[in-house]
N, C-alpha and C positions, 0 to 999 in steps of 0.2 A: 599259284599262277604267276608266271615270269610278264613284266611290264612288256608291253607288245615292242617297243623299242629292242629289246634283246634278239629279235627276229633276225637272223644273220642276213649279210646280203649272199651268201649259198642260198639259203633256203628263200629268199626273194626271187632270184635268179629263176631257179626249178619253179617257180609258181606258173602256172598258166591259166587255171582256171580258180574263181572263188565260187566258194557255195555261201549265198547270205540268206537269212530270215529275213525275213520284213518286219512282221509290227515287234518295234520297242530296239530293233537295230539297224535297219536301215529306216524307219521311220524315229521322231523324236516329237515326244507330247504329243502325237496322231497325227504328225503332218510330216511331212517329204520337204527337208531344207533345199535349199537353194544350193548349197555349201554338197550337200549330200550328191544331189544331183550331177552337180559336174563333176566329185568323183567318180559316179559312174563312168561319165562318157572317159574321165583318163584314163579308165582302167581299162575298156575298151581303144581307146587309144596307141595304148602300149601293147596290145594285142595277147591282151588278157580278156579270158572269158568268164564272163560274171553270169551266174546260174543261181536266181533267186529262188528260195528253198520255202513253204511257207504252210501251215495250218489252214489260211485265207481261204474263204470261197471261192467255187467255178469264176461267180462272177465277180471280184474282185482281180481273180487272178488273169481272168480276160483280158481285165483294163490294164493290170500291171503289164502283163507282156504286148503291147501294142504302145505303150507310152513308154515303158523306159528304154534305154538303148541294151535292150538283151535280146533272144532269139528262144531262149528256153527256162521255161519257169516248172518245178514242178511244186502241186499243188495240193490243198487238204492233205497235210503232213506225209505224202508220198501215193496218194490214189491215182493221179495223174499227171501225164508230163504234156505240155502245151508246149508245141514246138512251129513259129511261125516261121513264114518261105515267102518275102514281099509281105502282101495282103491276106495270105494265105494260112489259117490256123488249124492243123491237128492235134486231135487226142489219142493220148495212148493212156488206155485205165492198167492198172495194174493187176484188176482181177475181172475176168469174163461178165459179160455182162448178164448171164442169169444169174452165175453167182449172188453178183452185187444186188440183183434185187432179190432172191430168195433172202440172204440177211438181212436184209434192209429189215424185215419184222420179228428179228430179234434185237437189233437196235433200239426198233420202237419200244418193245415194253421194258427192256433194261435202262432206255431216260425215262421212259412215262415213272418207272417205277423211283427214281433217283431223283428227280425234280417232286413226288410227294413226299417222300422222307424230308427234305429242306424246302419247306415252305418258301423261301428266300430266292433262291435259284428259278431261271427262268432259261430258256432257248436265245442264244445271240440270235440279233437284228438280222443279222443273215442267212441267217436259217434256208428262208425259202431260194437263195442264191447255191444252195448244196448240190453236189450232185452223191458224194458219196460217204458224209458221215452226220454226225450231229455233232452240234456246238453247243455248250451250255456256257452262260454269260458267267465271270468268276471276278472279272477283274476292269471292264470295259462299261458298260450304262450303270451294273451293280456290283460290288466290291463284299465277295463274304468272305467271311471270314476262314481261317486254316482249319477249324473244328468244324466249318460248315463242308469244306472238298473234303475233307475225309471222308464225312458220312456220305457225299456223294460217290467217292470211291469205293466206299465199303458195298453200298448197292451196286454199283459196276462189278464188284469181282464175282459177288453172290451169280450173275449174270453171264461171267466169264467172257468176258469183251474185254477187246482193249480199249484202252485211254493214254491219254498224257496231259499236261496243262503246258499253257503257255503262259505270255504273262498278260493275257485277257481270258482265253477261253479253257474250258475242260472238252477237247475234242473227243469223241468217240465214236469205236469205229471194227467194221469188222475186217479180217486181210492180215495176213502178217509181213504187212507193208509196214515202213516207215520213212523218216527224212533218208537216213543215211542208205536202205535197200533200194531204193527209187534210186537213188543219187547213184548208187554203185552201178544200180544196171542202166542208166544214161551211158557212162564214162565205159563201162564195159562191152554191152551191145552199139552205141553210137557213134562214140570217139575211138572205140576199139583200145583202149589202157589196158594195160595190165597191174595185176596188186600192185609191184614195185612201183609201176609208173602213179599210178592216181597215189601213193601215199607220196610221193616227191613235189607231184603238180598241183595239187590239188590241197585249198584252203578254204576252213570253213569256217563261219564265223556267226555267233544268235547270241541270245541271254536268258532260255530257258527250258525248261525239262524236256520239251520234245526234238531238241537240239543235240542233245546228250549221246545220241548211239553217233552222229558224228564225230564227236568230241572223243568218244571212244574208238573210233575208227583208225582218226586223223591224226599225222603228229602236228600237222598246221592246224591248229585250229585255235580261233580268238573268242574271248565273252565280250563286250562289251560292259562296260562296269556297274549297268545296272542287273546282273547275273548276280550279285548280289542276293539279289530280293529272290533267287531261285536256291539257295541253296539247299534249303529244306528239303526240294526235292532230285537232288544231283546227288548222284553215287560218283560218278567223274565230271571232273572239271576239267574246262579247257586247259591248252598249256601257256598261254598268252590270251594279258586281258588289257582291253585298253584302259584310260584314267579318265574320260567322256563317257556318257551314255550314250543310247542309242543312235539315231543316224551322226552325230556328231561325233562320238566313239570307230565308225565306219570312216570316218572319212581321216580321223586319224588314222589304223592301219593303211587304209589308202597312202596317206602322204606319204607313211613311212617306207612302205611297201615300194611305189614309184621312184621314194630318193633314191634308195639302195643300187632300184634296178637303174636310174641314171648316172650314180657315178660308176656302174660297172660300165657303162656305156662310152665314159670319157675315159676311161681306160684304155677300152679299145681301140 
């Protein structure tokens, strides 16, 4: 991974929109800096559009898209896109909604069956905030261990579901959705891009495994430096990492991202 600093200002220039994670990259130790914050609004400022990407619950991601200065969030690692108009919030799932409830009780017994094999493991706090996956706690109220998500994986796949970790929860989920599928068919169906276009415009940036198909997608894409502690489970790494964590890593690319495009600006 090349130090985010090496980010040309071409490739700043062509940027238009970011995809961010939220917990562990735009947030930092579980809270939302001050510091983090007002990068958002600069980047909406400069008339960049920031499209928070995230694992988070329905209802987390409610609150996120009504508080920060975004318009489009998509949510539970790509199940749905929350797109607000003023006061106004719709959902778009990304699978039909018998669908999603006929899996819904194969979900059930592949964690039923995955939380008694690790006595340890339990359902995230937010569980009841889902609309379309389970959460199992890995790293957030209890912290197991690498030999304990195995075994939790290992009953996932007996199951044949998907999964991914982040760097609090082991999400799972039915749909062969994900961050980066979601994100493409935004930018595709909404903004109308094309490949060429969303790999020029388009920047993405997390620090853990369910981050990765963007990472693979995108040639912009950042880790934040605590992506670190994800290695274990990354086949590709981002191409650009900042030397901060979480939201304070975000708000590095930010500044650097903005200088570039300001002095191309006094150019002009």
């Amino acid at each position: 991974m090349k130090a985010i600093q090496q980010l040309s200002r071409r490739q700043a220039i062509g940027g238009r929109y970011i995809l961010t994670d939220v917990d562990d990259t735009l947030s930092y130790q579980g809270q939302l800096l001050p510091g983090t914050l007002d990068a958002l609004y600069a980047l909406r400022d400069a008339g960049i559009t920031v499209v928070p990407i995230t694992g988070a619950c329905a209802g987390w991601c409610d609150a996120l898209v009504r508080l920060l200065p975004v318009q489009t969030l998509i949510g539970e690692g790509g199940a749905f896109r929350f797109q607000l108009e003023g006061m106004q919030l719709s959902t778009e799932f990304w699978l039909p909604d018998v669908e999603r409830q006929e899996r819904r009780l194969q979900l059930e017994a592949a964690v039923k069956a995955a939380l008694t094999r690790v006595p340890r493991a339990r359902l995230a706090a937010d569980q009841p905030l889902r609309l379309t996956d389970f959460a199992i706690d890995i790293g957030q109220a209890v912290e197991l261990s690498l030999e304990e998500i195995e075994q939790l994986c290992e009953v996932l796949d007996a199951f044949e579901v998907n999964y991914s970790t982040s760097s609090i929860h082991l999400n799972v989920w039915a749909g062969d959705h994900n961050k980066w599928r979601a994100a493409e068919r935004y930018f595709t169906d909404v903004r109308g891009l094309q490949a060429e276009q969303i790999s020029e415009q388009v920047l993405c940036i997390g620090d853990s495994a369910n981050d990765e198909p963007m990472f693979r997608a995108l040639p912009l894409s950042v880790g934040v430096a605590n992506i670190e502690h994800s290695r274990h489970w990354l086949k590709t790494l981002p191409t650009f990492k900042t030397e901060a964590e979480g939201g304070l890593g975000f708000v590095e690319m930010a500044r650097h991202l903005l200088a570039l495009r300001s002095q191309e600006a006094s150019v002009a």
